[in-house]
N, C-alpha and C positions, 0 to 999 in steps of 0.2 A: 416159839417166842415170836412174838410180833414183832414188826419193823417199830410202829408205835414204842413201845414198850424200852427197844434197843436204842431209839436216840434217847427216848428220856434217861434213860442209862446212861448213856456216854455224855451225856449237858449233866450231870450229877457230877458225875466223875470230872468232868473239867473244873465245876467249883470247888470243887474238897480238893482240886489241886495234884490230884495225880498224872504224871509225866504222859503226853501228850502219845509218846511210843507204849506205854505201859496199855493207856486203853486200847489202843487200835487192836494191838498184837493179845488183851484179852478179848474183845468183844467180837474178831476175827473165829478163834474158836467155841465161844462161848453157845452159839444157835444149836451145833454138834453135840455140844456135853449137855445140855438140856436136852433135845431132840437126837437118838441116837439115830434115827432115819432122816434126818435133817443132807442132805446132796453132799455137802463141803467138809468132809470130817478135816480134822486137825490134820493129816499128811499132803491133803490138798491145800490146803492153807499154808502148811511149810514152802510145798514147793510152789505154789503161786508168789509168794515170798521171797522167794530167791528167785525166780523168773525178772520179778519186777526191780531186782537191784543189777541185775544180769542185761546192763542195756548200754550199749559205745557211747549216745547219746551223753548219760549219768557220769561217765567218765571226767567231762568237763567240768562239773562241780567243786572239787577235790583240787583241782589244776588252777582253778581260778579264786579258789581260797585260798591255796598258798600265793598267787602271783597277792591279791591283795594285802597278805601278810608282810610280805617281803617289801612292797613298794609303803606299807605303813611305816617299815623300819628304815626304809630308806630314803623316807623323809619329800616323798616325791609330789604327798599335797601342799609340800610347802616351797618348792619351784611352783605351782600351777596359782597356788595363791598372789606367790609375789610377783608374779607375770602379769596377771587381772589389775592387780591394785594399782598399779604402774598408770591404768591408763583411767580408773575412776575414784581414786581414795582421795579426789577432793572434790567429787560432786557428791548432792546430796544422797545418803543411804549409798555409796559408794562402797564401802567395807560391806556391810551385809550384801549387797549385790553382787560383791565379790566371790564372797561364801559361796552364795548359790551357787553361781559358773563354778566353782570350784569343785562342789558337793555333784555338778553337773558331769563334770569332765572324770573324776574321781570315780560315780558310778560305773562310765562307760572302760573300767581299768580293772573293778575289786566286783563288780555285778551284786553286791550286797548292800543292801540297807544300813544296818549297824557297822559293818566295817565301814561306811562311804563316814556315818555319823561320828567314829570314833576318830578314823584317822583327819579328819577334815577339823574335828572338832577341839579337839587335842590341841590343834596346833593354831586356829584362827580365833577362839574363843577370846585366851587370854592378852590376842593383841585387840580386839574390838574392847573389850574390858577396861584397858592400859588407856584404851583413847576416849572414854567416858562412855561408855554402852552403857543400857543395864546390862546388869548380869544373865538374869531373868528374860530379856529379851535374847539374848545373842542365844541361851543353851535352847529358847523354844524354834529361833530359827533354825539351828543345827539339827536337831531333832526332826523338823518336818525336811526342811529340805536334805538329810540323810534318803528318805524314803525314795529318795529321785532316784538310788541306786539301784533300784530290782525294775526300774522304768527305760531307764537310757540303757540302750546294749555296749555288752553282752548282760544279759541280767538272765540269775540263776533260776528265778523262779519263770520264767519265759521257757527256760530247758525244759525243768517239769513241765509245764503245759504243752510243749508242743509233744512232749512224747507222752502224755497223758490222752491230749486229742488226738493223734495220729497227724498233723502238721508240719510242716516246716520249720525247724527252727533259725536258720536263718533267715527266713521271710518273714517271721515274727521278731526277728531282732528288726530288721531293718521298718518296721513298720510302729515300732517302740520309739522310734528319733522323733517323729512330731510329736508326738503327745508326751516325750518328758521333757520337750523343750516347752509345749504350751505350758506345761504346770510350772515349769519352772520362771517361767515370766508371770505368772498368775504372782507367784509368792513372791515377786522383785517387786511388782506392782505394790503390793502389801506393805511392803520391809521400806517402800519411799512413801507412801503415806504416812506410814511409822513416825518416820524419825523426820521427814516434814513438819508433821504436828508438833513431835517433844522436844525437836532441836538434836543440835548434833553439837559438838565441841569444836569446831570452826578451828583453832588456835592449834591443838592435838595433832588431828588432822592437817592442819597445814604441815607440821614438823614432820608427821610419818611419810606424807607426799615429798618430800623432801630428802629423807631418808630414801626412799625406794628411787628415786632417780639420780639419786648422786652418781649412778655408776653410769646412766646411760641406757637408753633402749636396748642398743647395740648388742651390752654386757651381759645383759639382762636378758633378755631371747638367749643367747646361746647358753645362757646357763640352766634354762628353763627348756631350752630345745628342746631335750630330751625325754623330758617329761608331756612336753605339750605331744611326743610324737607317738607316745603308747598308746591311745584308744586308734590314731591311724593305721596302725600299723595289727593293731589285734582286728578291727572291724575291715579293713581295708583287704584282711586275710581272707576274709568270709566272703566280702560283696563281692570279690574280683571270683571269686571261685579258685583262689590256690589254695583256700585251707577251710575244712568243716568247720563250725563251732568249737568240737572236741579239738582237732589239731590247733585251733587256735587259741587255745587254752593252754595246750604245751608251749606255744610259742612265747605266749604272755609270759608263760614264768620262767625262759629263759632269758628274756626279754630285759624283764622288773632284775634279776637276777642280775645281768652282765651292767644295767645301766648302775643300780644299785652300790654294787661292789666295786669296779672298775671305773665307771665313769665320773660319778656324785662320791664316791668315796665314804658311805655313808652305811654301809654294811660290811661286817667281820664275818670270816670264817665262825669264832666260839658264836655268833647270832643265829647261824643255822639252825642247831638242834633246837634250843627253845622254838624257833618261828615252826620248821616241823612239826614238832610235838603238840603244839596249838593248833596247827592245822589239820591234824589227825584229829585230835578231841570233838574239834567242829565237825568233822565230815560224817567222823562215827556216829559222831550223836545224829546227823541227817540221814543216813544212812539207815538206821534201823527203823528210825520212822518211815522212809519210803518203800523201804520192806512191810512194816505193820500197816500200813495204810493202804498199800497194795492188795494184800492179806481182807483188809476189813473193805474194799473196795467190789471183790470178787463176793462177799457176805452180801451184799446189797443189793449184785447183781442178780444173786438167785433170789433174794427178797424181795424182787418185782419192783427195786425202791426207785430208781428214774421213771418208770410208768405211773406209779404212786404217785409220786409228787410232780410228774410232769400234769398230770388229771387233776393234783389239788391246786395248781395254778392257774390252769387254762379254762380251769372252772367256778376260779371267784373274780378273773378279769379276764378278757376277752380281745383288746386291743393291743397292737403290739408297744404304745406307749406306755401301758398301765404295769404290762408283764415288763418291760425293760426295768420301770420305777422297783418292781416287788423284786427283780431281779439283784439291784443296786442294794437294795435295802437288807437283804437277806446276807449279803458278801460281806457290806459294812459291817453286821453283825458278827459274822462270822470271824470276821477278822479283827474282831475287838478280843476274841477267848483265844485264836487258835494260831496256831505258826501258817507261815503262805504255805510251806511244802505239802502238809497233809491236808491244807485247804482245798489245795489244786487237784491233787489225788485225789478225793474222795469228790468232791462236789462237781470236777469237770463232766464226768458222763451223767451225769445227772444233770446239772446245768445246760450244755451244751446243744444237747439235741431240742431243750425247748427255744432257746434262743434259736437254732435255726430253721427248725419249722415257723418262725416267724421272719425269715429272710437275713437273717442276720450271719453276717458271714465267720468262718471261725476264728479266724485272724483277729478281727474286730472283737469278737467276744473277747479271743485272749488276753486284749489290751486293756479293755473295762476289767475283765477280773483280777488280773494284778496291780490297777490304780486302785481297786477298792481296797484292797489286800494291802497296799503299801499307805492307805490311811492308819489303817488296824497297828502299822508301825506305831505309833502317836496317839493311840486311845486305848485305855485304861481295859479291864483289867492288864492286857499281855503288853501293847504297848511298850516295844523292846529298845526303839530309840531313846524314851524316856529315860528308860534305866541306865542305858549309857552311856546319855548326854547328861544325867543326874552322877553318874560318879567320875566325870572330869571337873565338875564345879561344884559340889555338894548341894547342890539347889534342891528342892524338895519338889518329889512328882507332881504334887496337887498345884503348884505354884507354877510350875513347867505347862501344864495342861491351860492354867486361863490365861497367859501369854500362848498358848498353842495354837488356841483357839480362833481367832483370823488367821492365823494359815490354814488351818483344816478345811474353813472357809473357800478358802480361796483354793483349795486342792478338790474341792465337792465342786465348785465352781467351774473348773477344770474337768473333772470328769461328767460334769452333764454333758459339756461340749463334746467330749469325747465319745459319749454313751447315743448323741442324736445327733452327730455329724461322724461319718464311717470315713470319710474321707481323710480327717485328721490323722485316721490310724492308715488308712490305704492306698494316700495318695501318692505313697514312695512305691509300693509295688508294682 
């Protein structure tokens, strides 16, 4: 079977919609049961399978879906929010700029995309709505600026990549702080243009500012303390060197856990097993995919497919801006069909070693490929923030996408910068 032949197979298989684990883990032995002299029979493929789930790294995944479960129930984007608004919900785009930082602080806690969208969005939506938003504006901010969460550390898909490329993953978290702060001032930029042009509700706004400080700064910090102190204390675990990534994943969800139940008062014992049980459903479902992808990753490699396609590159552009551009373009794409996890998985060794025979460092690639990837959040077909920034408001995807559409703007905007200034990702290391 041709390499040819096996993606056109698996871009078939993504539009007729079958489950993203389903093809990996068929097309993984599939070369074998065609080709009975084929290197990789199916027992290799098992246990290349299980190797690839089999990693301390991966550990942290799982730990830090539960900690975002648990600080969604406990109500912890809605300290961080009412902290922010405190000091701009009566300047203009004041509440959306809120959102952001929020959406901001929130990734560096839950490391997910649609968790930052869901629990962020859930709860700041309906008050932007209450004080004359569109509706349609506020779920297409939520939506992009969700995506901040696989950008700001600790962010999961950063995990996969560094043990995809052999890296650091704490040097790749700390090197994720600028570039999800640029993007995220990109889309404040946007969100005060916005509502510069269409007006904001002046009167609304003045009553909600009003509300939020009746109690006092004072009141207000300490009631939010605790919440403003989890991504310090999760990241602060890594940079200092008292805690890996993985350890610091435990910590988080003891963390989310004691603040949750004991301090905010906003989690029950009976809330446990549901928040478990959903958190297991998540992980499993990630989980067999980084197995099958693992699987279909090891197919490619004896398929000659990173030489392949490193040659079909290097030989229709030549500069290393032209290759960065097809670079960009290919990821965008990719991440409009496919989830980040088996994005990373499969296209990083393949990816990776063209970008750095062009100098490009791997840290720095890291960062450009999970900003392209956390676009893919936000663009149609997969587009997974859509969906569940669309069932907190009923709003319809196709209407969510032309409001989306200046922030994606403004997120591509962002990653040029990103993509031809190395420093933005490297100047923390």
């Amino acid at each position: 079977m041709g390499l040819g032949a096996l993606f056109l197979l698996f871009f078939v298989m993504i539009v007729i919609s079958i489950p993203i684990g389903m093809i990996l883990a068929f097309l993984g032995v599939l070369p074998n049961l065609l080709d009975p002299w084929f290197a990789a029979d199916p027992q290799y493929i098992i246990r290349a399978m299980i190797s690839g789930v089999n990693s301390f790294p991966i550990l942290a995944v799982p730990m830090f879906i539960l900690s975002g479960n648990i600080m969604a129930k406990g109500k912890i984007s809605e300290k961080l929010f009412n902290f922010f608004s405190y000091f701009i919900a009566d300047k203009t785009a004041g509440l959306p700029i809120a959102t952001i930082v929020t959406c901001l602080f929130y990734g560096a806690i839950s490391g997910s995309g649609p968790a930052t969208t869901a629990a962020v969005g859930a709860m700041t939506i309906p008050i932007m709505v209450n004080l004359g938003y569109d509706v349609v504006f506020c779920t297409a901010l939520v939506a992009v600026a969700g995506g901040l969460g696989v950008i700001i550390p600790p962010s999961i898909p950063f995990i996969f990549y560094g043990q995809s490329a052999g890296v650091s993953v704490a040097n790749i978290f700390i090197a994720g702080i600028i570039p999800g702060l640029l993007i995220g001032l990109c889309l404040m930029l946007y969100a005060w243009y916005y509502c510069k042009k269409n007006g904001e509700d002046k009167a609304k706004l003045k009553e909600y500012e009003q509300k939020v400080r009746a109690n006092g700064l004072g009141k207000l910090f300490l009631d939010s303390f605790w919440a403003l102190l989890s991504p310090v204390i999760i990241l602060g675990s890594i940079y200092s060197g008292i805690a890996s990534p993985t350890e610091a994943a435990v910590i988080s969800v003891f963390y989310s856990l004691i603040v949750s139940a004991f301090v905010y008062k906003t989690l029950k014992l009976e809330d446990m097993k549901p928040l478990l049980i959903d958190s297991i459903k998540t992980y499993t479902t990630i989980l067999f995919i980084i197995a099958a992808a693992t699987g279909f990753a090891r197919i490619l490699t004896f398929m000659k497919a990173p030489e392949a396609i490193a040659n079909l590159i290097t030989g229709a552009v030549s500069s290393k801006v032209a290759v960065l551009i097809l670079i960009n373009l290919v990821l965008l794409f990719v991440g409009m069909v496919m989830d980040t996890t088996p994005a990373i998985l499969i296209l990083t060794p393949i990816m990776l070693p063209i970008a750095t025979s062009f100098g490009m460092d791997p840290i720095h690639f890291g960062i450009m490929m999970v900003v392209n990837l956390a676009i893919g959040f936000v663009t149609p077909p997969l587009g997974v923030n859509l969906f569940v920034a669309s069932s907190i408001t009923n709003v319809k995807i196709e209407d969510i996408v032309k409001k989306a559409i200046p922030f994606i703007v403004a997120f591509i905007f962002a990653l040029l910068l990103i993509t031809f200034i190395p420093q933005i990702s490297l100047a923390l290391l």
